[in-house]
N, C-alpha and C positions, 0 to 999 in steps of 0.2 A: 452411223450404223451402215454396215455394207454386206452382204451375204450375198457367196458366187454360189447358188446351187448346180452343182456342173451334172448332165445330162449327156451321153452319146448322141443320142437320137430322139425327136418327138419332146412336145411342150408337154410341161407337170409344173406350174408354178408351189412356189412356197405356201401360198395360202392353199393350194387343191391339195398339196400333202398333207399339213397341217389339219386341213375340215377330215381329212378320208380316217383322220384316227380323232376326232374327239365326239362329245357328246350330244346330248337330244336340241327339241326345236323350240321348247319353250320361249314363252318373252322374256320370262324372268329371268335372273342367273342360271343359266344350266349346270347340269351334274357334274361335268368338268367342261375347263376354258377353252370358248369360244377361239380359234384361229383368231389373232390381233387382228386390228381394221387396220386395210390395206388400200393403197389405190391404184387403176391399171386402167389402162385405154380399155377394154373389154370390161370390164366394169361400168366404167364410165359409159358408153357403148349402149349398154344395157339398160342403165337408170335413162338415158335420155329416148329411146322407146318404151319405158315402161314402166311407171313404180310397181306398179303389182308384180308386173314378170320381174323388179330388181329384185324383190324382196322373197318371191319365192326362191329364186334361182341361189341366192345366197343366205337366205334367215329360214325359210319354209322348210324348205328341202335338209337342210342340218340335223343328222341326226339318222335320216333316213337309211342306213344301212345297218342300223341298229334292230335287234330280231326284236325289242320291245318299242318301239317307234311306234307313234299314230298311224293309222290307214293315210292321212292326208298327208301325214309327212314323207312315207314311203311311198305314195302315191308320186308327189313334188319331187321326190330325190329319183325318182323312173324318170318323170317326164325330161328333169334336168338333162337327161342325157341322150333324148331323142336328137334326132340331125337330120341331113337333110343330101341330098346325091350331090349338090356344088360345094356343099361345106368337108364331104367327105373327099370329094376328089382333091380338094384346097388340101384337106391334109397327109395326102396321100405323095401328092408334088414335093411337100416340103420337105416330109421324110425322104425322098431321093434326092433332093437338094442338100441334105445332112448328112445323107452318105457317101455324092461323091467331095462334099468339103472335107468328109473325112477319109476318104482314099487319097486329097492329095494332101492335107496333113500328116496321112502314114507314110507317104512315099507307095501308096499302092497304086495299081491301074485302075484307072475308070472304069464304072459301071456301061456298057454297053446298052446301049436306047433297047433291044429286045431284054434285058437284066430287068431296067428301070420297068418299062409294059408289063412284064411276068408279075413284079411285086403286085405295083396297082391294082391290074386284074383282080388278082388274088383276094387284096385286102376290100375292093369295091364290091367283088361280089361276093364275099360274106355280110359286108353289111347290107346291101341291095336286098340281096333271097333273104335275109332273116324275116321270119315270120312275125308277128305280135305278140306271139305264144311260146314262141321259141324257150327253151329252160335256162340257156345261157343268160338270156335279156334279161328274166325275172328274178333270175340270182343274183347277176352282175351286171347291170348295163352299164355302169361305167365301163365294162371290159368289152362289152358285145352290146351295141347300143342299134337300134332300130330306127328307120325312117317316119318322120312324123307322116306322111303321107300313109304308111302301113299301117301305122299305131290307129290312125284317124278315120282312114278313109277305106280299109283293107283294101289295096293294090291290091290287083291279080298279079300271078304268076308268071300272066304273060307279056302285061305290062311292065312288072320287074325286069324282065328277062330285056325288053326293048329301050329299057331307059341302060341297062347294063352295058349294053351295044354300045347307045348314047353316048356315056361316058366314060369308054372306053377308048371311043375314037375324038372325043375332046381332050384326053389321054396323052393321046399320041402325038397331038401336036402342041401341047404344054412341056412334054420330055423333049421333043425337038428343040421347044425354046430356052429351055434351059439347059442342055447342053451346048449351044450356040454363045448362051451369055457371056459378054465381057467379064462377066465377077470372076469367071474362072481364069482367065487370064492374067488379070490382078493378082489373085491368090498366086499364080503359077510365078511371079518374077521373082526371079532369084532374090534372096535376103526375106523374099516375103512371110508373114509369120499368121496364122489365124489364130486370133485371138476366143473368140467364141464360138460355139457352133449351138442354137436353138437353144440357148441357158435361160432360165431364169436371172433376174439380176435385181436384190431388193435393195434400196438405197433411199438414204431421206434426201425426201424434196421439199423445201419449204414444209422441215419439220414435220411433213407428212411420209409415214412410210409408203413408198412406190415399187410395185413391181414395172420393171421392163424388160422384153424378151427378144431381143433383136434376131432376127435367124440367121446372122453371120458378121461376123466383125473382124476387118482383116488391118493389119499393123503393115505397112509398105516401108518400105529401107529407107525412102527418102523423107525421115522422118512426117507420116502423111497416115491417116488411119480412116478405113471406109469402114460404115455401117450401112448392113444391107439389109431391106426387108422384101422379102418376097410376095406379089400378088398374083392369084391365077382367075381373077374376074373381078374380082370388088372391085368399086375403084377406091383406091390407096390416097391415102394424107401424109402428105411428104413432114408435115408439121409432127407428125407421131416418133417417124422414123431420126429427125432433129433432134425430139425429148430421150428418146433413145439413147440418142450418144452422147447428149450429156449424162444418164444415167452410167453408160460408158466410161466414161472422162471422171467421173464422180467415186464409181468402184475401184478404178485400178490408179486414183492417187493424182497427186499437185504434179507428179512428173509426166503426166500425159492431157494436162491442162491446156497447155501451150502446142501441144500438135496440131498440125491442120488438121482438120477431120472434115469430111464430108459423109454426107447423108443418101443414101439410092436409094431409088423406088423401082424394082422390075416387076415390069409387068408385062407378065410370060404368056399371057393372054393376047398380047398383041405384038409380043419381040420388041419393047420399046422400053427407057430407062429416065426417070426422071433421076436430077440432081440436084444438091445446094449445098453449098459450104454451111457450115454449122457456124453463126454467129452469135454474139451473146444476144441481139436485139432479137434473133429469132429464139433463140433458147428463153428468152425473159418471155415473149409472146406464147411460147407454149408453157412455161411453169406459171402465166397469171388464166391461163383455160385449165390451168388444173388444180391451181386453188381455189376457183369458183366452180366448179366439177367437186373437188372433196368436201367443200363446205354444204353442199347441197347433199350428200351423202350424210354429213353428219347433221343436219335438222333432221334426219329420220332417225336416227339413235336417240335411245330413250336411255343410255347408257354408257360414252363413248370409249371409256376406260377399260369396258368389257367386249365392247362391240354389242350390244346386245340394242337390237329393233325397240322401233315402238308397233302399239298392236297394228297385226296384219291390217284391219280397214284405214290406217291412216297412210298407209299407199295406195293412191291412187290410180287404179283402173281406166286404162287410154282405151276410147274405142274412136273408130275414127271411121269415114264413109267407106275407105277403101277395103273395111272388111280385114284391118291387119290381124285383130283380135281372133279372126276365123282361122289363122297363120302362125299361131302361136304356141310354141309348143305346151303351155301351161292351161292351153282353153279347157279340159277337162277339170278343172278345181276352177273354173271361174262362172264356166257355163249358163248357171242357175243364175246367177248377177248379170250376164248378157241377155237373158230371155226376160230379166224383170226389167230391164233399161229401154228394151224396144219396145215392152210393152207398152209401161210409161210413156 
């Protein structure tokens, strides 16, 4: 099974399309099918901070943009989509990193560093100012999503305004570094062909369906094929961006089995670049972390045919001294279970 969902610009995996048109949140069968179970670094990601925040984020919240939905559900399907000023600046990078891979796949000129600043600004400070209240957010936060610090803690105004600044000028020296990067010079050698730009890419892996979404994958003339995953703070796992490319190698056929392929990590945060040749002993190290990652996903289906959970309390609830649970964007549906825990 292989499916290229091709995308201009900005991640929408197969599974976010799929959940945005089907049905409610129930345990049991719901009204119509559940999006197939799927597996993805970000998933995974997710389950290993949290059973609870896994199972809202993808069982709870389902449903939730449905005008007959539960309070808790449309509650869960809001919070899903709270963020955070580093996650938004994260995605605001990437999107000008998709558009100048796709000005030198068109043969057009690059975006100019004041082009790339004007977007960011833009998209950082709609999401920054939006209010709690805001009509956008309560219609569609997927479309207009709010800072959990807003949602949580009502930011001021004027603290908005200086975290805006903030990240505006960490901004500036994230578009320096990625106009700088080596990836564009790869892309630029003659013969050179881009093969992806931020797609989706669903392929079975060890009989498990897997999403992977590389943010660029470039085909070099001297029969050689890089996969790039962009960072602009986290720190990056080169072992992800490795599963990547075999997901890679896996989509596009036996005839790109046998290419070199190597794996990048930039990270634009610092103007530096990890690498590694994609070998099968690393490829077999990251497909056996993700058969014990999806098998732990499925002891929580009560159903796995349907993808359908088992009930909400048989995930468990992480709270830990560092107070992560106060951090979470789901703390408002869990609340009342953290105040009877410290009680205890």
């Amino acid at each position: 099974m292989t499916t290229l969902a091709r995308n201009s610009v900005g991640r929408r995996s197969p599974h976010t399309v799929a959940e945005a048109n089907s049905g409610g949140r129930s345990s049991s069968a719901p009204r119509t099918p559940r999006p197939a179970f799927s597996w993805s670094y970000s998933r995974a990601a997710l389950l290993d901070r949290c059973e609870r925040l896994y199972y809202e984020h993808y069982y709870g919240s389902h449903g939730g943009w449905a005008a007959d939905a539960s309070p808790s559900t449309r509650l869960a399907f809001r919070l899903k989509h709270l963020t955070s000023p580093n996650a938004e600046l994260g995605r605001a990078v990437h999107r000008r990193a998709s558009e100048i891979a796709l000005a030198i796949r068109d043969g057009a000129p690059l975006p100019s560093a004041a082009a790339l600043h004007a977007k960011t600004f833009s998209e950082l400070e709609s999401v920054i100012m939006r209010g709690p209240n805001a009509p956008e957010w309560l219609s569609s936060p997927t479309r207009a999503p709010v800072l959990h610090e807003v949602f949580y803690g009502g930011m001021s105004f004027t603290r908005r305004r200086t975290l805006l600044a903030e990240m505006t000028a960490r901004a500036t020296v994230l578009h320096a570094a990625l106009l700088a990067s080596p990836v564009w010079h790869a892309a630029s050698t003659p013969g050179a062909a881009i093969l992806f730009i931020d797609e989706p890419i669903l392929v079975s892996m060890n009989g498990i369906s897997t999403i992977a979404t590389p943010d660029l994958v470039l085909r070099l003339p001297n029969d050689r094929m890089i996969v790039i995953d962009w960072k602009t703070g986290a720190t990056g796992d080169l072992s992800q961006v490795i599963l990547y490319a075999h997901a890679v190698q896996t989509a596009l056929g036996q005839g790109f089995a046998a290419i070199r392929c190597e794996a990048w990590l930039v990270h634009l945060d610092r103007a530096s670049l990890e690498a590694a040749t994609v070998t099968s002993a690393r490829v077999e190290a990251g497909l056996a972390a993700q058969r014990a990652s999806a098998a732990r996903m499925y002891e929580l289906l009560d159903d796995p045919a349907y993808n359908v959970p088992r009930p909400r309390a048989a995930f468990r609830q992480a709270t830990d001294p560092n107070q992560a649970c106060r951090r979470c964007k789901m703390l408002a549906l869990c609340s009342r279970e953290l105040v009877s825990a410290e009680a205890a």
